[in-house]
N, C-alpha and C positions, 0 to 999 in steps of 0.2 A: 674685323672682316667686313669689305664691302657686298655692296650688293650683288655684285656680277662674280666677288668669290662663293658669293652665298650662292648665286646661279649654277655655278662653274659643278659644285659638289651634289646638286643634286640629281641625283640617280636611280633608274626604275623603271618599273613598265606602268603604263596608264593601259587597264583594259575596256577597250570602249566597245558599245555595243552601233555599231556603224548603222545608218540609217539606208533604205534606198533613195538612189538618186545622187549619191556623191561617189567619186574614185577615194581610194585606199589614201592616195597621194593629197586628194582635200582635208580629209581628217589631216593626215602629220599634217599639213600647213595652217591648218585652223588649232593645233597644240601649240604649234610653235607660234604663231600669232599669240595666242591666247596665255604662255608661261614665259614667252619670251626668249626663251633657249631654240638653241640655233642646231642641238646635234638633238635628231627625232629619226625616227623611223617606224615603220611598221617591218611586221614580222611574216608576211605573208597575204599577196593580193586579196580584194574580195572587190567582184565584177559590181560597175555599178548598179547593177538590177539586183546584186544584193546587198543581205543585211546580218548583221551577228557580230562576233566576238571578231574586234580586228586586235591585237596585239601592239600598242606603240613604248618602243624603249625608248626611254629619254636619259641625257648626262651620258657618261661613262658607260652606264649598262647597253648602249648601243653595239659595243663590237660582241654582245653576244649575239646580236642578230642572227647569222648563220646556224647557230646550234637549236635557239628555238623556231627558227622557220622550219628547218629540218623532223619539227612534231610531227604529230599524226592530228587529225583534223577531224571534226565528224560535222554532219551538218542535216537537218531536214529540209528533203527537196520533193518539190513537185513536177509530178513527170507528166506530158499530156500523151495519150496515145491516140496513134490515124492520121498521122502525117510526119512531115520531116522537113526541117529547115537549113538554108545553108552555114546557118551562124550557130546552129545544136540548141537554140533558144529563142524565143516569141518576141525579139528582134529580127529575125530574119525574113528572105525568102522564101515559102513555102514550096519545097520543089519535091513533095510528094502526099498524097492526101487520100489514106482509107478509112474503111469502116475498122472501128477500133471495136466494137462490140462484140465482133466474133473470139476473143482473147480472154479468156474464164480468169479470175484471179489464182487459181491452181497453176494454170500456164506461168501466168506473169512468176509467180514465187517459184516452179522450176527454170526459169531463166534467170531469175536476180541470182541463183544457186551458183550459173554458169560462171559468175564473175566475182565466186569470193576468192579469195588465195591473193598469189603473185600471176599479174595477168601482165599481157604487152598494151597498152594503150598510144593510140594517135591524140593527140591536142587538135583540139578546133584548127582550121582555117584563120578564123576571128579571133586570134590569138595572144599576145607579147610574145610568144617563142618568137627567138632569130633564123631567118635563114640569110647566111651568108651574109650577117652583120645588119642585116634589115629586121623588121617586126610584122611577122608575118600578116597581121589583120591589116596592117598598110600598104601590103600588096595585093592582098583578096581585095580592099575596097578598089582598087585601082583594078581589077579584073583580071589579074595577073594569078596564074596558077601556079597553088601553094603546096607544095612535097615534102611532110614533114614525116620525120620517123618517128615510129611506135616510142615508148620508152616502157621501162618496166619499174609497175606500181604495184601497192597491196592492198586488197581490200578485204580491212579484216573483218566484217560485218556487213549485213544488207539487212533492212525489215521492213515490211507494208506498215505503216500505220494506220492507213485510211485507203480502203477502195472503194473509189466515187467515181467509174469510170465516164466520161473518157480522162479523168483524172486519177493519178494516183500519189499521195506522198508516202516516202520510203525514206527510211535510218539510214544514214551512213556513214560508215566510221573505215576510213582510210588514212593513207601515208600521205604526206607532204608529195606536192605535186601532179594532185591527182584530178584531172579536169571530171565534174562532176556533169557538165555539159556532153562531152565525151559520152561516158558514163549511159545519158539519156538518150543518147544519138544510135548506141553500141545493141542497146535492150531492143528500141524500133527494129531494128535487122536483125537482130536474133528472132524477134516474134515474128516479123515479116507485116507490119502494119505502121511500123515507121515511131517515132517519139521523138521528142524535143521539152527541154525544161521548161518552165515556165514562172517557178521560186525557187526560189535558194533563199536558206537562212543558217549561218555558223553555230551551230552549236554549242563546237567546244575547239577551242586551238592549245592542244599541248595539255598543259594541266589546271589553264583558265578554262574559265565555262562561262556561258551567261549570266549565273551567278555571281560568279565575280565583276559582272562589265555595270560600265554606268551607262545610260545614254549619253549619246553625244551634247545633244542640249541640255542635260544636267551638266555637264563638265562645262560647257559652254559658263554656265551664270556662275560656276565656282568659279571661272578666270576672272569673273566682274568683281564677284564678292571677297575676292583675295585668298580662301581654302581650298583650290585644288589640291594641296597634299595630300588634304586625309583620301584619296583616291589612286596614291602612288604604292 
């Protein structure tokens, strides 16, 4: 057996723990740089302003892609409250700004209440949804207004972790597809003081968790030092 049969056979997920600052898409191409296999994937976006458990299937285990992107997702996220931006997150433009302080944490936790279950959600503006074969954040930057419909998600969990207003992060444990941005956008206009994200971190994708992930720059020196396996 050569070496590119040896390539060809092997198969798996590499669970990496994604840094901020890089796309979903720089990891796979920094695996596939780095093992030399050519069929990679990830299992499910994560915005560059975050970080966590990205999921890449590598060999053959790639056409499960669709069943495990299709997980359920949980992730701790940082919400700011007293304003509101056009991108749902601390990239944006600020196009609305109040006093967050009148908002008790008693309030904040019967409004996270409003959005457990099966709710209709919008996706950002600042998006990768298509419309009409476009990508919709490349038409918001060009000023072009974006008409996207609701979709329906579930959210099986919400929890405060920390109230440090005008900061708060909250648990959350939802279905595949579910803009978390959204999410921070949706709580501002229910409280009526506006919110916008500010972190994101993956928690868990599917039945990987943090636990399971390596850092990226650990995998990185395993491709130098020749043992990436033991991490498949």
């Amino acid at each position: 057996m050569n070496s590119q049969d040896i390539k060809n056979a092997i198969s798996g997920a590499l669970v990496v723990d994604k840094p901020v600052g890089m796309t979903s898409h720089d990891v796979v191409q920094a695996i596939r740089n780095g093992t030399g296999l050519r069929r990679a994937g990830h299992t499910g976006t994560l915005d560059p302003r975050a970080s966590g458990v990205l999921v890449i299937l590598v060999g053959p285990a790639v056409r499960l892609s669709e069943y495990v992107s299709a997980s359920d997702k949980r992730y701790q996220a940082i919400i700011r409250l007293g304003g509101s931006t056009d991108t749902f997150d601390a990239e944006g433009q600020v196009t609305l700004s109040k006093d967050p302080l009148t908002v008790t944490e008693a309030q904040f936790e019967e409004a996270l209440k409003s959005f457990v279950g099966e709710i209709e959600q919008t996706p950002p503006p600042y998006s990768a949804v298509k419309v009409q074969g476009r990508k919709a954040y490349e038409m918001a930057r060009k000023g072009e207004e974006v008409e996207l419909e609701p979709r329906t998600i579930t959210v099986h969990h919400l929890e405060v972790l920390e109230w440090t207003p005008p900061e708060v992060v909250i648990d959350v444990h939802c279905s595949s597809g579910t803009y978390v941005r959204s999410l921070a956008n949706d709580l501002g206009i229910k409280l009526g003081c506006g919110a916008y994200l500010v972190g994101l971190r993956r928690t868990k994708s599917g039945r990987f968790s943090l636990r399971d992930s390596v850092p990226l720059r650990k995998l990185q020196e395993s491709f130098t030092a020749g043992n990436w396996y033991q991490y498949l």
